[in-house]
N, C-alpha and C positions, 0 to 999 in steps of 0.2 A: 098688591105690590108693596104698601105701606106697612101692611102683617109682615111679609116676606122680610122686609128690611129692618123691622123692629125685632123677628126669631133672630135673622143672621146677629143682629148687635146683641143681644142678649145670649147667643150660644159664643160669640167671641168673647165675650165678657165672661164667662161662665169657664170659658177654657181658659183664658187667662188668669183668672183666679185660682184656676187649677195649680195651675202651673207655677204660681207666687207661692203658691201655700209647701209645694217642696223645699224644705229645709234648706238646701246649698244655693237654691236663688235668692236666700237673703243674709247670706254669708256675706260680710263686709270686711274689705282689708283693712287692717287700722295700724298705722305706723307713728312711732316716736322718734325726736329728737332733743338735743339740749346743746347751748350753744357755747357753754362749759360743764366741766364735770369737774370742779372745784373752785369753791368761793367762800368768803368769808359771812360771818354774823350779820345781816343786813344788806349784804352784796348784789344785786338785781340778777338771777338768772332769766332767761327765756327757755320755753316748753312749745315745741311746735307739733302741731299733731294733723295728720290727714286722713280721713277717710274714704276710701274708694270703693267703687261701684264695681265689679268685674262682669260683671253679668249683662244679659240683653236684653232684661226688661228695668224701667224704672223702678224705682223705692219710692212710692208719693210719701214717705214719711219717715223721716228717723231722726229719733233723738237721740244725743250725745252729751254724755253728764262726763265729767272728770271728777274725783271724790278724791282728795288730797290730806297726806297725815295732818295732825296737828302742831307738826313742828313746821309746815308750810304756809306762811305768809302770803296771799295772792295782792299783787302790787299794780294795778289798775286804775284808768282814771275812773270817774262817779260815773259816767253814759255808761261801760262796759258796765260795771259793776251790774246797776240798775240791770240791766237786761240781760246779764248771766251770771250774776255769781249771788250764794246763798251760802250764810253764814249762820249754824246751828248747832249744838252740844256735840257732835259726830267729826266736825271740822269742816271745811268749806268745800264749796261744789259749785262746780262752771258749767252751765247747760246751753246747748243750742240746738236746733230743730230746724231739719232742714229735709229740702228730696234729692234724690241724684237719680237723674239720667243714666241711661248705660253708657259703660265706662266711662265715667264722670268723676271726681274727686273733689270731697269738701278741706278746705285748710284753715288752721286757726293758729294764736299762738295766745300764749299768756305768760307776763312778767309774774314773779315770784323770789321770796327771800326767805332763807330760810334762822331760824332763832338760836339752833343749838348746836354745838358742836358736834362732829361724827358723822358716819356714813348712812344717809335716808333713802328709805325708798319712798319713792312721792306720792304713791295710791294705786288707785282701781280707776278700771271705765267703763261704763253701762253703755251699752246701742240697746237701745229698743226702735223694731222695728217692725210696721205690720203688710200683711198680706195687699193686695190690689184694694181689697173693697176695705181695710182696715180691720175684719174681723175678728183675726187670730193675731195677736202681736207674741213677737218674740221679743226676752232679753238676754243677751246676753255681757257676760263681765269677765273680764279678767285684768291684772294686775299690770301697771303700766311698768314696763321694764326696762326702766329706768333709773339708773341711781347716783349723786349726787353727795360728794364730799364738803362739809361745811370744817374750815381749819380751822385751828384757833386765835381767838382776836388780838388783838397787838396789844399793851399796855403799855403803861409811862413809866420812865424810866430814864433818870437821867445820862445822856450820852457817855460812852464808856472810854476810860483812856486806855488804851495799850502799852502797855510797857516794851520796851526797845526800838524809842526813834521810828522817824519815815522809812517809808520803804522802801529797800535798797540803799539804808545805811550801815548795816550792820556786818562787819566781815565774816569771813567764814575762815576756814583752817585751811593753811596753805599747805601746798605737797609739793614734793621735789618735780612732779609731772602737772601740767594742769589741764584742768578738768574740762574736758571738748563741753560740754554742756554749757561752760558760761562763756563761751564763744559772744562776745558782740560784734565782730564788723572785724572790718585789717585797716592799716595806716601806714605811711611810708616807714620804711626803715630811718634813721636817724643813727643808726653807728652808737648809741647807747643801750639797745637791746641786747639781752642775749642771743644768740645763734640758735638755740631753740625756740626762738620766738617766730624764728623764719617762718613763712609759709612757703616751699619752694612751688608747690600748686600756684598760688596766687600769683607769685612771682611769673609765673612762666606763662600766667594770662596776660597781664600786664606790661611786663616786659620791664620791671625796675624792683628789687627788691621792696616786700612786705613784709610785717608783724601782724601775729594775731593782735587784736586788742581784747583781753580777756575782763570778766566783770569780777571782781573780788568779793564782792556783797550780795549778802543776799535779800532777798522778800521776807518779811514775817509771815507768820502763820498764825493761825487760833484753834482750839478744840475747843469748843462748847461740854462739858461736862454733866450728864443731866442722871441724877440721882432720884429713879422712882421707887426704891424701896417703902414698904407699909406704911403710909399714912392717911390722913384725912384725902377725901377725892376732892373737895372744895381747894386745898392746898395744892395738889397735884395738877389739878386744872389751872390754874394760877400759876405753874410751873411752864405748862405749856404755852402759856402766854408772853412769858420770862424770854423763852424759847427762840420763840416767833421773831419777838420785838431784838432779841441780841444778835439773831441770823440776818435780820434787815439791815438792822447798825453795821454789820460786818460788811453785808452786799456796798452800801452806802459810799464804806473806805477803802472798798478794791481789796482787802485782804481773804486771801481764800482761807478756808476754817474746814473742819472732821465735824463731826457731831458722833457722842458714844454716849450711852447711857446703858445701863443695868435695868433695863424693862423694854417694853414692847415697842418703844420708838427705834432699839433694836443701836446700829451705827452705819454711818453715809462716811463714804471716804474725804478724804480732801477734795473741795472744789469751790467752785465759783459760776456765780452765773444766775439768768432765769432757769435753765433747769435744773443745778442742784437747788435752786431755792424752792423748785416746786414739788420735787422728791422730799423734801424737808416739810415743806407745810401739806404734804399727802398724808404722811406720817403720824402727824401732829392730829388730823384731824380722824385717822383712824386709829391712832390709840383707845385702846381699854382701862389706860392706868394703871397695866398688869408689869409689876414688880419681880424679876428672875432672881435675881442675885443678888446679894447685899453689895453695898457702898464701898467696904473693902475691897473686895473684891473688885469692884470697877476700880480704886485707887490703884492696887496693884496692876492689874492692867497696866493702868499710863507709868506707873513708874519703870517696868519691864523694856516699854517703848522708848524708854526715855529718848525726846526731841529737843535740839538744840531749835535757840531763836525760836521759839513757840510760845504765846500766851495762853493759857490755861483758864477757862470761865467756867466755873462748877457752878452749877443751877441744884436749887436742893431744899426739899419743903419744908424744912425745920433745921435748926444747926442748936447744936448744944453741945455738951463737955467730948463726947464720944465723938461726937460730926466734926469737932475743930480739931482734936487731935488726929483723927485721918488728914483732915486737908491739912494741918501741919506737918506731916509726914511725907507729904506727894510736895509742899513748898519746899520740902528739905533737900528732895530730887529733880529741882529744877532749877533753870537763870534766874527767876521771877516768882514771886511768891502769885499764887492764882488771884483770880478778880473772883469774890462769894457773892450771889443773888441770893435774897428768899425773898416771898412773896411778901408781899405787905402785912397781907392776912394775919401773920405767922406773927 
């Protein structure tokens, strides 16, 4: 009987083994996430990862490495560190080892920061895994697909004045008709309005003669000006940071601003907001530093547009005799002569 029961556990075991060693029962699901897809120089991302079991036999074993570029920082305390992360000429590596039950799932996460500006891919990930008795392991790898915008950093810079007063001081051109759009609110009549001030609508809600009350003023505006034509990339980089830090200061004063430049940051219409701010540092952080057009050529641009009440902020990696007669040419075509940045560097 004791034979008997030692063949059956020995032919179970032996089928079993069989049956691990087929390739698709140790097919593991492995899924990513991130809990931003844009962040600055130093910024804490989080990397969440699971891996599942779909099958109905156990996995007594598998290990899970993550192998991360070298522009990827891992941002852990000292316990985690110790016990999964390994730092060596190739760049860093998170391992854990573990088993899964059938249909079971392991989950982990790891903080991360990344150094360089632009768009990363964050690595590869090994499973190794082996058979019932351990004999045969498998690895397999493939590329975590996942990718992660780093935008560029803010610089200092001192706070920028505006030319044309607060906002909604500044009038705009009056027309023999006015303009439904700057509609504020209605007010009693008062018998010194003119007769086309009437609203007879409003009136007939109310039941006593109404005036529109119209705004005469308008909001300022801002274009960022950003000139990538051929130069140093250290310059150019430095430009984009110019960028960042003038679009912040704009978010800061309520004034919505354009952004246009002659290279690859390309132009974002007028706007305001956390989302145009975050279409703006998308941009920024997937630049190539690729230069289309010259500088004229963008001047012409804004001159062609010409906008009243607009402040004009040309960003631009070098200025000299040629660069100051263009923006003297675009100040000759507008209210305000433009606000010029260059980078420090320069």
């Amino acid at each position: 009987m004791i034979t008997l029961l030692i063949f059956l556990g020995v032919a179970f075991i032996l089928v079993i083994e069989a049956v691990s060693l087929w390739g698709n029962t140790r097919q593991l699901k492995v899924e990513f996430d991130l809990d931003t897809t844009l962040v600055e120089p130093g910024e804490l991302a989080t990397l969440y990862y699971t891996v599942s079991n779909p099958h109905r036999l156990p996995i007594l074993y598998v290990g899970f490495s993550l192998y991360f570029d070298p522009d990827v920082t891992v941002c852990e305390d000292k316990e985690f560190c110790r016990l999964h992360v390994s730092i060596d000429s190739t760049g860093t590596s998170v391992r854990h080892h573990f088993f899964l039950l059938p249909h079971r799932k392991f989950s982990g996460k790891v903080h991360f920061s990344l150094n360089k500006r632009g768009r990363t891919e964050l690595g590869r990930y090994f499973i190794d895994t082996g058979d019932f008795l351990g004999l045969y392991p498998i690895i397999v790898s493939d590329a975590i697909y996942k990718k992660i915008i780093c935008t560029a950093e803010k610089c200092s810079i001192d706070e920028l004045a505006f030319p044309g007063g607060e906002i909604g001081t500044v009038s705009v051109k009056r027309f023999i008709l006015d303009d439904p759009t700057m509609l504020l609110g209605y007010r009693d009549y008062t018998g010194r309005e003119p007769m086309k001030q009437i609203s007879w609508k409003q009136t007939a809600k109310v039941g006593k003669l109404m005036v529109r009350q119209n705004d005469h003023t308008t909001d300022r505006v801002a274009v960022v000006l950003v000139n990538m034509e051929g130069s140093q990339r250290l310059l150019l980089e430095s430009c984009l940071k110019l960028v960042r830090t003038v679009c912040e200061q704009l978010e800061e004063a309520k004034i919505p601003y354009e952004l246009m430049s002659n290279g690859d940051l390309f132009s974002i219409p007028e706007g305001i907001g956390r989302e145009h701010l975050f279409l703006i540092l998308r941009r920024l952080g997937l630049s190539r530093l690729g230069g289309f057009t010259s500088f004229s050529d963008l001047v012409e641009r804004c001159v062609r547009r010409r906008r009243s009440n607009c402040s004009y902020i040309v960003i631009t990696p070098i200025i000299g005799p040629e660069r100051k007669a263009q923006i003297d040419y675009l100040g000759s075509h507008l209210d305000s002569r433009p606000i010029v940045l260059i980078p420090s560097e320069a």
